[in-house]
C-alpha positions, 0 to 999 in steps of 0.5 A: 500500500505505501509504495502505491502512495510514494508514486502520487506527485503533488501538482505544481501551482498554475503560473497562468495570470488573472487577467486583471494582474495582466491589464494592471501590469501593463498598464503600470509599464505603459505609464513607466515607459511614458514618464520615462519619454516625459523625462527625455523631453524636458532634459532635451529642451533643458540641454541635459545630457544623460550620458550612458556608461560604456562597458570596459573592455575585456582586454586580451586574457594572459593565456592567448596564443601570439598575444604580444603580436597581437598586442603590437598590431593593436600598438601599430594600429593605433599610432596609424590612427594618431597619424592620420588625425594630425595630417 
């Protein structure tokens, strides 16, 4: 009897949503999104700048095959830029 018992599994709850929780989620993005655009138009028209962070570079990792040759073209490829800036 108690083997018949250990196979039964419990049923996960449902992740389905109300459809009242949907409309609300919706609407709270959509008046997200709209003061988000509000922000934007008044920094504009004021001459603010909101500046986005870039993310770093990685750099080349210390076990990279050929990394010193890859380091000097990188080296030359930059001094070919700062040439042609100043001509």
């Amino acid at each position: 009897d108690s083997s018949l018992f250990a196979m039964v599994r419990k049923k996960s709850a449902s992740n389905r949503q109300t459809l009242k929780q949907k409309y609300k989620i919706e609407k709270r993005v959509k008046e997200h999104h709209r003061k988000l655009k509000k922000q934007g138009n008044r920094d504009a028209k004021n001459g603010v700048v909101r500046v986005k962070t870039k993310q770093k570079d990685p750099g080349i990792p210390s076990q990279w095959p050929f990394k010193d040759d890859l380091l000097k073209q990188i080296e030359r490829a930059k001094e070919k830029m700062e040439e042609r800036k100043e001509a």
